[in-house]
C-alpha positions as CSV (number, residue, x, y, z in Angstrom):
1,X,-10.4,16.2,10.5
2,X,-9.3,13.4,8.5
3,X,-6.1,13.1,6.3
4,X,-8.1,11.9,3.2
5,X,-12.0,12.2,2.5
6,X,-13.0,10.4,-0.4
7,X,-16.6,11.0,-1.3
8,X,-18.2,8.7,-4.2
9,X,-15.0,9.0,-6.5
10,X,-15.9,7.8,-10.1
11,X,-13.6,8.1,-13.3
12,X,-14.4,7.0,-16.6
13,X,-11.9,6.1,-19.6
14,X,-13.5,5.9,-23.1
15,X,-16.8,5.2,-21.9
16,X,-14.9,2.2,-19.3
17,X,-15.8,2.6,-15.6
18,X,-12.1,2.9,-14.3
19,X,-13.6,4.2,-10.7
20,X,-16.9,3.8,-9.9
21,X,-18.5,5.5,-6.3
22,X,-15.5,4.8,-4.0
23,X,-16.0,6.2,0.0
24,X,-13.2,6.0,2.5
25,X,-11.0,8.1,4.7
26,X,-7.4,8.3,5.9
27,X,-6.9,9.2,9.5
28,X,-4.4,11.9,10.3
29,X,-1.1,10.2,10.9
30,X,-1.9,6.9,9.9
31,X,-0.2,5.0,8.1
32,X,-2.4,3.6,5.4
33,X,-1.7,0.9,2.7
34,X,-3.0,0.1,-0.8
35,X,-2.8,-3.5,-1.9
36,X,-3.4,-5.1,-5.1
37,X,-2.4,-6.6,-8.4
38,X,-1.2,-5.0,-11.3
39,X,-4.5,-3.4,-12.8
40,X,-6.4,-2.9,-9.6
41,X,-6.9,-0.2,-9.6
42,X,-4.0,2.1,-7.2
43,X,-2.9,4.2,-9.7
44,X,-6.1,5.8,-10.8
45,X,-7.1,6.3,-7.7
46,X,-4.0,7.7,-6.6
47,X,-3.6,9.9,-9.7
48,X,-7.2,11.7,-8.7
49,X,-6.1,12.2,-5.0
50,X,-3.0,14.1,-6.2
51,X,-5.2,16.1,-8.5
52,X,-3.3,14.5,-11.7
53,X,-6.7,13.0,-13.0
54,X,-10.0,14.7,-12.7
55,X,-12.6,12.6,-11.0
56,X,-15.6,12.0,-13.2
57,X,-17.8,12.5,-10.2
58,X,-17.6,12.6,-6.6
59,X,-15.1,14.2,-5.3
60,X,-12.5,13.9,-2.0
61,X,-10.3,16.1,0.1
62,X,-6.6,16.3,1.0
63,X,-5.6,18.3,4.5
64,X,-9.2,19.5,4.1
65,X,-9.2,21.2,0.7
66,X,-11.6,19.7,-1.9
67,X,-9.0,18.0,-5.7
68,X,-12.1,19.8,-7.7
69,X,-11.5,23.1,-6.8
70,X,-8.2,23.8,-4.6
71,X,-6.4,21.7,-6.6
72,X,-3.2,24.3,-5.9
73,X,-4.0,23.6,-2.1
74,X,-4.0,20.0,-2.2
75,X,-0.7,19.7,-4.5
76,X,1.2,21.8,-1.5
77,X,-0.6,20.0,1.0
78,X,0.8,16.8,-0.2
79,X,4.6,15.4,-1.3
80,X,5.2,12.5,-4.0
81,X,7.5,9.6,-4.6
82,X,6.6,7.7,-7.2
83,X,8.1,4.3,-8.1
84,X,10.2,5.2,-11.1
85,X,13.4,7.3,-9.9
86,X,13.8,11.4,-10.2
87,X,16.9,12.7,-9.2
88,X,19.7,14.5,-10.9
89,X,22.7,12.3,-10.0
90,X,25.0,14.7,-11.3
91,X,23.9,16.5,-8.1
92,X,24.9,15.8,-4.7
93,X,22.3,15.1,-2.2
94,X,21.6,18.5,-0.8
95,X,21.5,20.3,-4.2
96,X,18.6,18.0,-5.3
97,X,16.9,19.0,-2.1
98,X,17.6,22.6,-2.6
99,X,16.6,22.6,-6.2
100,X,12.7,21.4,-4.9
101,X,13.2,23.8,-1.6
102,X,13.6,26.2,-4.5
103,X,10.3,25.1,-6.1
104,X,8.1,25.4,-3.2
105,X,9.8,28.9,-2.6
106,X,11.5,28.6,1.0
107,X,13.5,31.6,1.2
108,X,17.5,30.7,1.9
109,X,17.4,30.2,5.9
110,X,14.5,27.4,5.8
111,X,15.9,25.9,2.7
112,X,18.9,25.4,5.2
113,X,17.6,24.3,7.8
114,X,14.5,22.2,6.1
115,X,17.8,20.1,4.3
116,X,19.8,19.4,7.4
117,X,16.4,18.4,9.1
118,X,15.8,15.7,6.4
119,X,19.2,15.1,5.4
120,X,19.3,13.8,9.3
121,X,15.9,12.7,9.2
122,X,16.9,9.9,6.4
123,X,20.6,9.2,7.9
124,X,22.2,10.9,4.5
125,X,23.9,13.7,6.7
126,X,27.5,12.6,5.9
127,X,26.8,12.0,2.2
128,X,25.0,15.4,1.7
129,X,27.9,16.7,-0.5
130,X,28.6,13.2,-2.5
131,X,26.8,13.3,-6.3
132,X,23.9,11.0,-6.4
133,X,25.3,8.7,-9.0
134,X,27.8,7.3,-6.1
135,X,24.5,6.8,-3.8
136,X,23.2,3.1,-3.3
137,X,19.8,1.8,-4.6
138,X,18.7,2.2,-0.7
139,X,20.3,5.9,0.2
140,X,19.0,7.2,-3.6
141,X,15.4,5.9,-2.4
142,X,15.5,7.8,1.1
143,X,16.7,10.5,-0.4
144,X,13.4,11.1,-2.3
145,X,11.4,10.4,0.7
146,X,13.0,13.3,2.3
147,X,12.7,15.1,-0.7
148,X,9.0,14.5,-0.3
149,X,9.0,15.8,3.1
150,X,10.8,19.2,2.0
151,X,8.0,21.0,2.3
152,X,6.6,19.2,5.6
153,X,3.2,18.3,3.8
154,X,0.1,16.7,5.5
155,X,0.0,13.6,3.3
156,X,2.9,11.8,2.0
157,X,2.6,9.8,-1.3
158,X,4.7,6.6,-1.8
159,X,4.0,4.8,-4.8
160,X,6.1,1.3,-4.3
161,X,8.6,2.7,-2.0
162,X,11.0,-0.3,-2.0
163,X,10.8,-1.7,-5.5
164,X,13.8,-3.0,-7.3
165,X,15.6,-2.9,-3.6
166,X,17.5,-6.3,-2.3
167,X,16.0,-7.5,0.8
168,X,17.8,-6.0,3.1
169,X,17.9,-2.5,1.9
170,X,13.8,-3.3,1.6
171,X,14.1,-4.1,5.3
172,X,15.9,-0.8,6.3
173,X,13.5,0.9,3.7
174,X,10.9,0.1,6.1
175,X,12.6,1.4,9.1
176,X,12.9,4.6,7.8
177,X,8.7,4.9,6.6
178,X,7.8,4.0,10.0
179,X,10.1,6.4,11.6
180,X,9.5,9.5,9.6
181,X,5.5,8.2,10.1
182,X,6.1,8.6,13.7
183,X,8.7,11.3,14.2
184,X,7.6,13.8,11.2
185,X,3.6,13.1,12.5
186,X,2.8,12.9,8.5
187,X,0.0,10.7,7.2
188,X,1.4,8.2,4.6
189,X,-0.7,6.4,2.3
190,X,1.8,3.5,0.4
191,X,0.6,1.7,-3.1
192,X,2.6,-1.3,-3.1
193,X,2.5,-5.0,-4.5
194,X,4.6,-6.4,-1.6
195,X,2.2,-8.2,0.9
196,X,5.1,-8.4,3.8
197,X,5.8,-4.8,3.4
198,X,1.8,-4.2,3.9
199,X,1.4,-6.2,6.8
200,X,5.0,-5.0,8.4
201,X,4.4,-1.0,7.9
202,X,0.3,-0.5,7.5
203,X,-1.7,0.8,10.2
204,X,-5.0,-0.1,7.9
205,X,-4.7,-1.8,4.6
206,X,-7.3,-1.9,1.8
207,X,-7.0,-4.4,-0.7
208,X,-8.0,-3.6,-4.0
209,X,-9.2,-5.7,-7.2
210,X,-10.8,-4.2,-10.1
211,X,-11.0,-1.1,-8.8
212,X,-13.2,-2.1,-6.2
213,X,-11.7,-2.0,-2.0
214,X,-13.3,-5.6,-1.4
215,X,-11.7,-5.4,2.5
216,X,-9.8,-2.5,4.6
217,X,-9.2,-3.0,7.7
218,X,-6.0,-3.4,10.5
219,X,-3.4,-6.6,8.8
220,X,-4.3,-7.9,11.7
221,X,-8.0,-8.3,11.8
222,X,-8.2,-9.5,7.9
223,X,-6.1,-11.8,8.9
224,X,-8.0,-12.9,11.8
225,X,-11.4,-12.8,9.3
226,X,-10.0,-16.1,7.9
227,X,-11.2,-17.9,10.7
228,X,-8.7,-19.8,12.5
229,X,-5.3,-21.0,11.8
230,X,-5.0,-23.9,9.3
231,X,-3.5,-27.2,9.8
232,X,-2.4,-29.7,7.3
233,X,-2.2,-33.4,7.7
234,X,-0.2,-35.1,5.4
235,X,-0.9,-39.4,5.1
236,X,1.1,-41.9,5.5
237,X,-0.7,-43.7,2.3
238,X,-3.3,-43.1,0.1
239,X,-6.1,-43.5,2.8
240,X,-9.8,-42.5,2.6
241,X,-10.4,-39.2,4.2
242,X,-14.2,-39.9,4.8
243,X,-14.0,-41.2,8.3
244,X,-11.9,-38.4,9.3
245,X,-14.5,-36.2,8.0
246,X,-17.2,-37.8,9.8
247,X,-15.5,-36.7,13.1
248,X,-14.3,-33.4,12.0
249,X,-18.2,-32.5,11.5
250,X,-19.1,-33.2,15.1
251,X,-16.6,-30.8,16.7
252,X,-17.1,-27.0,17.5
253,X,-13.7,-26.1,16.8
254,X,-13.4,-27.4,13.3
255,X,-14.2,-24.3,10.9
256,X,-13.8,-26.0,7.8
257,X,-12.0,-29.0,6.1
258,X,-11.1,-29.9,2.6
259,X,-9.2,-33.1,1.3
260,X,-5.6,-32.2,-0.5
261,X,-3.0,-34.1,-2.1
262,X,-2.1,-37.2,-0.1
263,X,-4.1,-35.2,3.2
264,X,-6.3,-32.7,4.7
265,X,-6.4,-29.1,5.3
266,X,-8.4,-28.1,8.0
267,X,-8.9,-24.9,9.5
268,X,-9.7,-24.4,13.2
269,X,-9.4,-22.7,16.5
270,X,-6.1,-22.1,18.0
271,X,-4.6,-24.6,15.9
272,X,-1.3,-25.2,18.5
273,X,-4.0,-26.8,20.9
274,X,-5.8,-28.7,18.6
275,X,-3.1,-30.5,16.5
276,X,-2.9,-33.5,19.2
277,X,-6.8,-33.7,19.1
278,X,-6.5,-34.1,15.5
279,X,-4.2,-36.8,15.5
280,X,-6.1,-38.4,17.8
281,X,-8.9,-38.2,15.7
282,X,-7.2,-39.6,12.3
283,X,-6.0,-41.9,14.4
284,X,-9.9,-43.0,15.7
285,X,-10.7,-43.1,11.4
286,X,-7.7,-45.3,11.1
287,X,-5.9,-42.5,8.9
288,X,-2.3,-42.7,9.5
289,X,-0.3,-39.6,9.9
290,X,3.1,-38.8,8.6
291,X,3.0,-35.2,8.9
292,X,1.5,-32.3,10.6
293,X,2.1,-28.7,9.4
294,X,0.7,-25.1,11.3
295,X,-0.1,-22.5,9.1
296,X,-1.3,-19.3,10.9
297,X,-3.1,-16.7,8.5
298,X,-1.3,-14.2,6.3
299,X,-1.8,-11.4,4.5
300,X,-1.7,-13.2,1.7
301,X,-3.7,-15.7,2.5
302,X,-6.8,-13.0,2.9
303,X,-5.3,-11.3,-0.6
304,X,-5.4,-14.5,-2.7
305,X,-8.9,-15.4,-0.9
306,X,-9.8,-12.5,-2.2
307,X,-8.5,-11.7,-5.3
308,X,-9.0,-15.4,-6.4
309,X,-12.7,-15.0,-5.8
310,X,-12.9,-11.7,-7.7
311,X,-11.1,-13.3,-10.6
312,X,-14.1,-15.7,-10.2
313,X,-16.9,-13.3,-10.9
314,X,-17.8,-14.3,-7.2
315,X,-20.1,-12.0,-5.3
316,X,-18.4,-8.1,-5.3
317,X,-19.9,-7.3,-2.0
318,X,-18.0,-9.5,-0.3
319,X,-20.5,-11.6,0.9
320,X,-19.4,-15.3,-0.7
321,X,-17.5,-17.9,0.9
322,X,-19.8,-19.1,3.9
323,X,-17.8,-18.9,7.4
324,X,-14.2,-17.7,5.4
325,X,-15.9,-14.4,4.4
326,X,-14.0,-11.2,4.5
327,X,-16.2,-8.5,5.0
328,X,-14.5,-4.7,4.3
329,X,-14.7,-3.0,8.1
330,X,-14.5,0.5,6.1
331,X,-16.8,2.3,4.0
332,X,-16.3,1.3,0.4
333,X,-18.3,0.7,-2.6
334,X,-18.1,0.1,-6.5
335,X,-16.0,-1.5,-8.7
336,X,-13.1,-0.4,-11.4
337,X,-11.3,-1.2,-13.9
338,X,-7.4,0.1,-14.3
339,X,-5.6,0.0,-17.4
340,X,-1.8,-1.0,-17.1
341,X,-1.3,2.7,-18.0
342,X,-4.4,4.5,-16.5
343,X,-2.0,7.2,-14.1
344,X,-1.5,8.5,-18.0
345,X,-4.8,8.4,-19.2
346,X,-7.6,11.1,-19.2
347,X,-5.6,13.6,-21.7
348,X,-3.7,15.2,-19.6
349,X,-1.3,17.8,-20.6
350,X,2.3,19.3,-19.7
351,X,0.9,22.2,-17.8
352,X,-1.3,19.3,-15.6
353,X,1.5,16.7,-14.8
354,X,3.4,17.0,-11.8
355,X,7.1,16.4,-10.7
356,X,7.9,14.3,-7.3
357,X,7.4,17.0,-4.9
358,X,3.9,17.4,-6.1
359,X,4.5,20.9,-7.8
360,X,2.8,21.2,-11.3
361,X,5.3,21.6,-14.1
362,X,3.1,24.6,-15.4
363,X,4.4,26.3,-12.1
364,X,8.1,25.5,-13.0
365,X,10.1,27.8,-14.8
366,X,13.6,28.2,-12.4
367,X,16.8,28.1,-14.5
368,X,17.7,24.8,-13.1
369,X,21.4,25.8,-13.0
370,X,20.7,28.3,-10.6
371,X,18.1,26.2,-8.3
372,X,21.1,24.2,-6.6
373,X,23.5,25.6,-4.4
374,X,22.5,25.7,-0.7
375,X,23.7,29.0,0.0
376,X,22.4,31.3,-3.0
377,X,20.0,33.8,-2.2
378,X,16.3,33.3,-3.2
């Protein structure tokens, strides 16, 4: 059984397709990535998965139980850290944890032992007892992904895990997903606008625009979909590129070629082998060379060849672009629009919004004064 079903997902805003007939699934224990701009799409999707928004039609399921009608099963099935901070930091690190253990109503000996696992789990052991407010950006951010893993869900929510964070706490960030991913066995789906932190953490990545998942598949066979690595040959002077492209068009290796400024870009197989027979070939046009530059594909290189040829009105199916087509390996139709505040939209109300551990606020009514010590009884 997979993580994640989604089933022909639609939502409507106002009469505005936000989500129109999306399919895919999320393997168990995979590690699965959402990509796009701001806009695209992630949130609303996100916000129906976690049973937040109602879908307009279609439906999906979570850990097998269907957002339409077990929407209590899917909310403990799951655990949530969403992008803007929620933690008490007049509380040290364990009573935060023990105030959600609280919440999902582990009796005192789990609660115990479910913080030390965590606690140990995101390297916060020795600071377990220090008040949040003297935690780094980094250590404040682990800590909610362990608090999301209180309740050892299925499905692990992280919505732009490493924002705001400097490089290197991004870095060690990343360390940490992969290693609860792979210790914990949960399944992880990650929203998130960094393309580095897709490629370097994703098992499968989807790439949305619109609304619509125009690719998902492994970083590393998008990237390969671009069809060679790219080299670019800078002049020497302002020479004709004409008889260059003459003998570019006779060779099997030579995908595809477009004049630059003061050069040529041209995309081809293995391009570490090929840069000397390109020289030699300028040199044959009597095109003079001053430099060469290796570009292998990128993640962002399939992102902006994508997203720049939505922003076009190009073909939605994927199908434009002649031999640099993307095609999307997975199952995925549809388009959508997102609003820049869509994960609010759809009228919802106090009882329906949830906190980050994925418990509805309608089901939370502990005196939060007595929710925090470790050792009180439940």
């Amino acid at each position: 059984m997979n993580a994640i079903n989604v089933d022909g997902i639609t939502k409507e805003f106002d009469g505005v397709t936000a989500v129109d007939d999306l399919s895919f699934a999320v393997e168990r224990g995979e590690l699965f990535g959402l990509l796009g701009p701001n806009g695209a799409g992630k949130s609303t999707l996100i916000n129906m998965l976690v049973t937040l928004l109602p879908p307009s039609a279609g439906t999906a399921t979570v850990n097998g139980h269907d957002i339409r009608s077990e929407r209590g099963a899917v909310r403990s099935s799951l655990g949530i850290v969403f992008q803007e901070p929620a933690l008490d930091e007049e509380l040290t690190g364990a009573e935060n944890l023990a105030f959600h253990s609280r919440l999902y109503g582990q009796d005192r000996t789990e609660r115990a032992e479910r913080i030390d696992e965590v606690l140990t789990l995101v390297g916060l052991s020795a600071e377990r007892d220090d008040p949040v407010g003297t935690y780094s950006g980094g250590m404040k951010r682990r800590l909610e992904i362990g608090r999301g893993l209180l309740h050892e869900p299925a499905v692990l929510f992280l919505d732009e895990p490493t924002v705001g964070l400097d490089a290197r706490t991004r870095r060690d960030t990343w360390e940490y997903i992969q290693r609860l991913n792979e210790e914990a066995g949960v399944s992880i789906v990650l929203t998130t606008h960094y393309i580095e932190e897709a490629d370097h953490l994703c098992d499968r990545v989807a790439i949305v625009d619109d609304g619509d998942i125009v690719a998902m598949d492994s970083p590393t066979a998008l990237k390969a979909t671009l069809g060679g690595d790219v080299v670019v040959l800078e002049f020497a002077s302002a020479d004709d590129p004409t008889a260059l492209f003459d003998r570019l068009e006779g060779q099997s290796w030579s995908r595809e070629f477009t004049a630059v400024d003061d050069g040529v870009r041209v995309t081809v197989d293995d391009g570490d082998s090929r840069i000397a027979d390109l020289v030699r070939l300028a040199d044959d046009a009597g095109v003079r060379i001053s430099s060469v530059d290796l570009r292998e594909p990128t993640l962002e290189n399939v992102f902006l060849e994508l997203t720049d040829r939505s922003a076009a009105g190009s073909d939605r199916n994927g199908t434009a672009g002649g031999d640099r087509t993307v095609m999307a390996s997975g199952d995925r139709k549809g388009k959508a629009l997102e609003s820049g505040d869509a994960g609010s939209a759809g009228g919802e109300t106090a009882s329906d919004s949830m906190d980050s551990s994925g418990r509805s606020s309608g089901e939370v009514d502990d005196d939060r004064s007595s929710a925090v010590s470790t050792e009180d009884q439940p």
